[in-house]
C-alpha positions in Angstrom: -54.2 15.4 -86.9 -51.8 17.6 -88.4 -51.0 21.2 -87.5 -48.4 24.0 -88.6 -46.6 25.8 -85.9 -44.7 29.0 -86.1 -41.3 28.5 -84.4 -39.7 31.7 -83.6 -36.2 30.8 -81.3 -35.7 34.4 -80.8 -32.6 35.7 -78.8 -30.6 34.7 -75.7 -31.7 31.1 -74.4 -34.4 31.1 -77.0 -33.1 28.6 -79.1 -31.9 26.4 -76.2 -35.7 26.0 -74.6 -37.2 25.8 -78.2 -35.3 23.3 -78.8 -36.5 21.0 -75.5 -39.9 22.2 -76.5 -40.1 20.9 -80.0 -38.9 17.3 -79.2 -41.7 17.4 -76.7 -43.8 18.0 -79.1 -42.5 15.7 -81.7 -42.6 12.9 -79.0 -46.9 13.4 -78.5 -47.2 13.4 -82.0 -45.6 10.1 -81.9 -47.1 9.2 -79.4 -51.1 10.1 -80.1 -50.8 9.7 -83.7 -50.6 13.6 -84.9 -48.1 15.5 -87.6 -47.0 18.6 -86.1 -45.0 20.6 -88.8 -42.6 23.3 -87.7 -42.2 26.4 -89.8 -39.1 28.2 -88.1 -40.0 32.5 -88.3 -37.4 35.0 -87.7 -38.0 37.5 -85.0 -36.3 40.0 -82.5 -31.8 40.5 -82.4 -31.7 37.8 -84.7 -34.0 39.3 -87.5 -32.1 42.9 -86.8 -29.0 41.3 -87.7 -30.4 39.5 -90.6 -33.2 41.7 -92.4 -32.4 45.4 -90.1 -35.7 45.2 -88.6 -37.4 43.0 -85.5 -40.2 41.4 -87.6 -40.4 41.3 -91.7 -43.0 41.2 -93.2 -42.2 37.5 -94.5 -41.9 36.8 -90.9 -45.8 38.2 -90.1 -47.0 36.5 -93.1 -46.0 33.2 -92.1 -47.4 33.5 -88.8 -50.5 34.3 -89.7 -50.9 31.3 -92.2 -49.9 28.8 -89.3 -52.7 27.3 -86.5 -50.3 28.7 -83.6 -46.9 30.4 -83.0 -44.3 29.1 -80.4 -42.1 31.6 -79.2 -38.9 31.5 -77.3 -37.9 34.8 -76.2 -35.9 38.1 -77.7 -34.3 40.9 -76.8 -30.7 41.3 -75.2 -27.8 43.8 -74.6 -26.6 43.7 -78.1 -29.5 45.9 -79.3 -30.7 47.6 -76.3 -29.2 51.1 -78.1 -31.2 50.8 -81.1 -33.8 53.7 -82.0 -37.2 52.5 -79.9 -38.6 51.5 -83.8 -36.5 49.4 -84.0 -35.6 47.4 -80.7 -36.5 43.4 -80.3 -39.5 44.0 -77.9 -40.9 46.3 -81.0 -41.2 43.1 -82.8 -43.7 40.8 -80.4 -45.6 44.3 -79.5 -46.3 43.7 -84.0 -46.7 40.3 -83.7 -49.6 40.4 -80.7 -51.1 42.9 -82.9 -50.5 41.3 -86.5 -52.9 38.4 -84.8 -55.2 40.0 -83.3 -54.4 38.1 -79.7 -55.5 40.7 -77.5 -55.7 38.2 -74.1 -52.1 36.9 -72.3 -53.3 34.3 -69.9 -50.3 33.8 -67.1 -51.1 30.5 -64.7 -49.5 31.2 -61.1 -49.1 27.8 -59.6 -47.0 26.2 -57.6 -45.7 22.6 -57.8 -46.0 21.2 -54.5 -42.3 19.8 -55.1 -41.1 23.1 -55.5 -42.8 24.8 -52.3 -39.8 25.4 -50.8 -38.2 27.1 -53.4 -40.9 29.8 -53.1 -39.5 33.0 -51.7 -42.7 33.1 -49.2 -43.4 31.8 -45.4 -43.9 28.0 -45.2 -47.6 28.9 -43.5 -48.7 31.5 -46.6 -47.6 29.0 -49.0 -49.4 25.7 -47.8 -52.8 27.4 -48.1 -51.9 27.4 -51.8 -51.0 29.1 -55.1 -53.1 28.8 -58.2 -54.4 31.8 -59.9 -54.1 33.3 -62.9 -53.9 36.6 -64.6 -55.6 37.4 -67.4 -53.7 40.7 -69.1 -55.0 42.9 -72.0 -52.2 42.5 -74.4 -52.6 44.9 -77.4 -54.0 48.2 -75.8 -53.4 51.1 -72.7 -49.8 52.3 -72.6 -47.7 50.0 -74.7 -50.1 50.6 -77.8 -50.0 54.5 -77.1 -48.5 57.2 -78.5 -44.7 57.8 -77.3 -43.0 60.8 -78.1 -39.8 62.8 -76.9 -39.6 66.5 -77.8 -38.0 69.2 -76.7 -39.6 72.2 -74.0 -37.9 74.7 -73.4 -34.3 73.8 -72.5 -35.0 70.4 -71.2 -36.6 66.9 -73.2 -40.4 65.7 -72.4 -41.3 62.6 -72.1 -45.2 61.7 -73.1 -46.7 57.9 -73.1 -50.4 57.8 -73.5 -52.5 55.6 -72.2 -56.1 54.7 -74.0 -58.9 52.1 -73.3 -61.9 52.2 -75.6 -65.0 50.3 -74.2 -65.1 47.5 -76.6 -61.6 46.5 -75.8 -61.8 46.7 -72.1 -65.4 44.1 -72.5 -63.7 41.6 -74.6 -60.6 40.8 -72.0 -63.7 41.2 -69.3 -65.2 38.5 -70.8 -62.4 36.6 -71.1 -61.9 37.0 -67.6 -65.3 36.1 -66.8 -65.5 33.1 -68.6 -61.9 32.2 -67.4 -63.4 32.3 -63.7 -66.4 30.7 -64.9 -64.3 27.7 -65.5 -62.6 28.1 -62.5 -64.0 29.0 -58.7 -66.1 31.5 -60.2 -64.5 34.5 -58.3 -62.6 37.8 -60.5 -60.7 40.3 -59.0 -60.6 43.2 -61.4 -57.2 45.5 -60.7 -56.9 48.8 -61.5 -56.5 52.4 -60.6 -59.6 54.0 -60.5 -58.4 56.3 -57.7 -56.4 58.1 -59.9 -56.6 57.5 -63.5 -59.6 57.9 -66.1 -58.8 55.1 -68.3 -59.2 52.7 -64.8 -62.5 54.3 -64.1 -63.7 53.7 -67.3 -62.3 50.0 -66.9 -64.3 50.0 -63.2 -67.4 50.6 -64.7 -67.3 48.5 -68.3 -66.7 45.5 -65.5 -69.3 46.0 -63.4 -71.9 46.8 -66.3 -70.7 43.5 -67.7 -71.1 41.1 -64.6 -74.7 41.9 -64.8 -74.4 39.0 -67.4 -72.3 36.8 -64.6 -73.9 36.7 -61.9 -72.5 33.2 -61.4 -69.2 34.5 -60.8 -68.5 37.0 -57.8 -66.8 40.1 -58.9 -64.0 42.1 -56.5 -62.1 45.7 -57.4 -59.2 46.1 -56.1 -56.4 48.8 -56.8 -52.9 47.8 -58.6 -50.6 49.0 -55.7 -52.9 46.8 -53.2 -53.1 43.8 -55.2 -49.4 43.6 -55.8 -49.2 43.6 -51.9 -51.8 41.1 -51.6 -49.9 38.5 -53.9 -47.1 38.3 -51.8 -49.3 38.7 -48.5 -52.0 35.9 -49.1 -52.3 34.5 -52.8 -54.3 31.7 -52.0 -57.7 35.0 -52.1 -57.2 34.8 -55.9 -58.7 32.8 -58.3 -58.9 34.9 -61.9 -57.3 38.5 -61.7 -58.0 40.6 -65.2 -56.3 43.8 -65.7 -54.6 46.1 -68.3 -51.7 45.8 -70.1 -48.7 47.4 -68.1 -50.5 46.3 -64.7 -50.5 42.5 -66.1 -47.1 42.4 -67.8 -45.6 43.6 -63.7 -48.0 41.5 -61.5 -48.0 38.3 -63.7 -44.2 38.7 -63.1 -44.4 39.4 -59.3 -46.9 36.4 -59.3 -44.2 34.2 -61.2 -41.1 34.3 -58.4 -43.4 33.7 -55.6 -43.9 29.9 -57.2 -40.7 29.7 -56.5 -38.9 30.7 -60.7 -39.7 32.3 -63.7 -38.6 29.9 -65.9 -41.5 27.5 -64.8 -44.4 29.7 -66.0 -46.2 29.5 -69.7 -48.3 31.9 -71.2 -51.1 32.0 -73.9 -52.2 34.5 -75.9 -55.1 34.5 -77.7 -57.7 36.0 -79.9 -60.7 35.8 -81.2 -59.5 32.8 -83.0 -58.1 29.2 -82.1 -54.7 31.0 -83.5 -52.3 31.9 -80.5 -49.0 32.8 -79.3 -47.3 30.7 -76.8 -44.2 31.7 -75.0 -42.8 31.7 -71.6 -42.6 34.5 -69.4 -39.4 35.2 -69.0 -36.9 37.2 -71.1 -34.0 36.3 -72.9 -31.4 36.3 -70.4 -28.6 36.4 -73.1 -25.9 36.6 -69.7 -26.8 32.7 -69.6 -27.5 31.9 -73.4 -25.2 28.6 -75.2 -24.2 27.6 -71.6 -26.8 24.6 -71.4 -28.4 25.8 -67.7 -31.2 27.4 -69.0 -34.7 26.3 -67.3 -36.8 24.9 -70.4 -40.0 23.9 -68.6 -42.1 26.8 -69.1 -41.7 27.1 -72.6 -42.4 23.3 -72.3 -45.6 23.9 -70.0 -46.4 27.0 -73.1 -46.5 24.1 -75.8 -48.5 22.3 -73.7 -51.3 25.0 -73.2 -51.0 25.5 -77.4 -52.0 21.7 -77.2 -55.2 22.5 -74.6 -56.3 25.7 -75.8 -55.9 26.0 -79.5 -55.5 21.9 -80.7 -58.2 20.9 -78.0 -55.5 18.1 -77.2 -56.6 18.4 -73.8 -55.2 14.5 -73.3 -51.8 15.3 -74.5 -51.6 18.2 -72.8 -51.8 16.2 -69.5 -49.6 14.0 -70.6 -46.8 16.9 -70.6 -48.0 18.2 -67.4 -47.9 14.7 -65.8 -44.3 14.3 -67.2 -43.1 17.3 -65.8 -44.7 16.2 -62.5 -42.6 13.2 -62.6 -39.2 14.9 -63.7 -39.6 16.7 -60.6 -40.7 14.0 -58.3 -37.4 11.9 -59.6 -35.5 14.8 -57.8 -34.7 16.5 -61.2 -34.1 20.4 -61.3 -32.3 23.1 -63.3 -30.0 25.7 -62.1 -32.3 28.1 -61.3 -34.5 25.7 -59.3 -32.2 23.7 -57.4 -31.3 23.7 -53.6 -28.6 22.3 -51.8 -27.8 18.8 -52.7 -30.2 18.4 -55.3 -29.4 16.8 -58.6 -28.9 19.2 -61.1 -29.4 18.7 -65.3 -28.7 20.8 -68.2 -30.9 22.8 -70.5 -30.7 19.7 -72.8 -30.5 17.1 -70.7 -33.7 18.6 -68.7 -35.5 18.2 -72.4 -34.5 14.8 -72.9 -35.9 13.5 -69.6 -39.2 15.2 -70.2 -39.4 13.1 -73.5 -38.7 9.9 -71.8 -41.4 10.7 -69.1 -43.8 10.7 -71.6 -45.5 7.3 -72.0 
């Protein structure tokens, strides 16, 4: 089988873990008999400096004409005083619109060899971590209009936050379906205590399990649910939420399995077309000094695999190797604890590869 992947390396450590990622999957094509073509895309500081803007149009095009994107990160401290048009961040908010991929789907699991590394009690994390939160990703407060003006002698500040129906059923369904898959149980987070857009959301959900009654449905606010991750995380099973609730909970959910830099994402559409990145930003304060964690943009390729190749068997094959990297008593910087063995951005890469037989 051969597919064409969008490679954007991005900013900071992006081209460091892209790097890891693409000779991962270069080795399954080997391995399993499939082409995988890379089609490197410029986006974020790097396009700035090259084109004076986060995403060219050259760069959308070629996304779009690809059967997935792999992304590394952007951003970083050399453009954070650019007008808001034109920042890094601007750039992926286009992209995740350009496609159309209006569901981020962040797994929060822990790997039983990293369960000390976990910032939480022993006893809350033995009864388990393995959730995930499915996000709307291309509507609410990001996608809203954002102005500054002037009142009076002093500057206003105004971010607007909108949900249509039809946008808040298609991520419910998605997180339906995800929990369908799952242990059949959704938590739906919101606000509905205080803001119309999450009463709205409250009601499109509940109108909608009507047509799940397989899988058991719970509300619960954002403020409470963000306690109850760090409280008991073993209750959830599929959270969906909005965009600016998932983008901060997905990230609280991420340090309590112990680092960000072993979480993937997917986001996807109403196509087999997604983007896959790890959560994490570009931490440029780290960038060209080999210690960057690769495995979740690693574990990201491996979901493109699964959910948009239906490589289901080669996606466990990654999964499996990075099981075994971590059983040899491998781990990166950010990972390691006293006295364990400690490898490189690259050499962390090249392991992987060899783990995968």
């Amino acid at each position: 089988m051969t597919k064409n992947i969008a490679v954007i390396k991005g900013d900071g450590i992006g081209p460091e873990i892209i790097t890891q990622a693409v000779k991962v999957l270069t080795r399954i094509g080997e391995l399993y008999g499939h082409t995988f073509n890379f089609n490197y895309v410029d986006m974020g500081g790097c396009a700035i400096d090259k084109y004076g803007e986060p995403l060219p149009q050259e760069s959308i095009d070629k996304c779009l004409n690809s059967d997935s994107v792999l992304l590394g990160a952007v951003g970083g401290d050399k453009w954070n005083g650019m007008p808001a048009s034109l920042r890094p961040e601007k750039g992926l908010l286009k992209l995740r619109a350009a496609m159309g991929v209006y569901s981020n789907n962040r797994p929060a699991k822990i790997w039983r060899q990293l369960a000390s590394a976990s910032p939480l009690k022993s006893e809350i994390v033995e009864k388990g971590i393995d959730f995930i939160i499915v996000r709307e990703l291309i509507g609410g407060i990001y996608f809203g209009e954002h102005k500054t003006e002037t009142v009076g002698n002093q500057q206003k500040a105004t971010d607007v936050l909108v949900y249509t129906e039809s946008e808040i059923e298609r991520i419910g369904r998605i997180g339906f379906e995800t929990a369908r898959k799952r242990n059949k149980r959704l938590c739906s987070v919101e606000k509905s205590n205080v803001l119309d857009s999450s009463r709205l959301w409250k009601s499109v959900m509940h109108k909608l399990s009507e047509e799940y009654s397989d899988v058991e449905l719970t509300d619960m606010l954002v403020d409470n649910c963000a306690m109850q991750i760090v409280k008991d995380p073993s209750q959830f099973d599929v959270i969906v939420t909005e965009n600016m609730f998932g983008d901060i909970l997905s990230d609280e959910a991420s340090m309590i399995t112990g680092s960000i830099g072993m979480i993937p994402s997917s986001s996807l559409g109403a196509t087999s077309r997604g983007l896959y990145e790890p959560i994490h930003g570009s931490a440029p304060d780290i960038a060209n000094k080999d210690i960057a964690n690769p495995i979740g943009t690693i574990l990201s390729a491996s979901m493109m695999l699964k959910y948009s190749f239906d490589m289901e068997r080669e996606a466990e094959t990654i999964e499996k190797a990075v099981d075994e990297f971590l059983n040899d008593g491998y781990r990166t910087k950010d990972i390691a604890l006293d006295g364990e063995k400690t490898v490189g951005c690259n050499e962390c890469g090249d392991l992987i590869v060899k783990y995968i037989k």
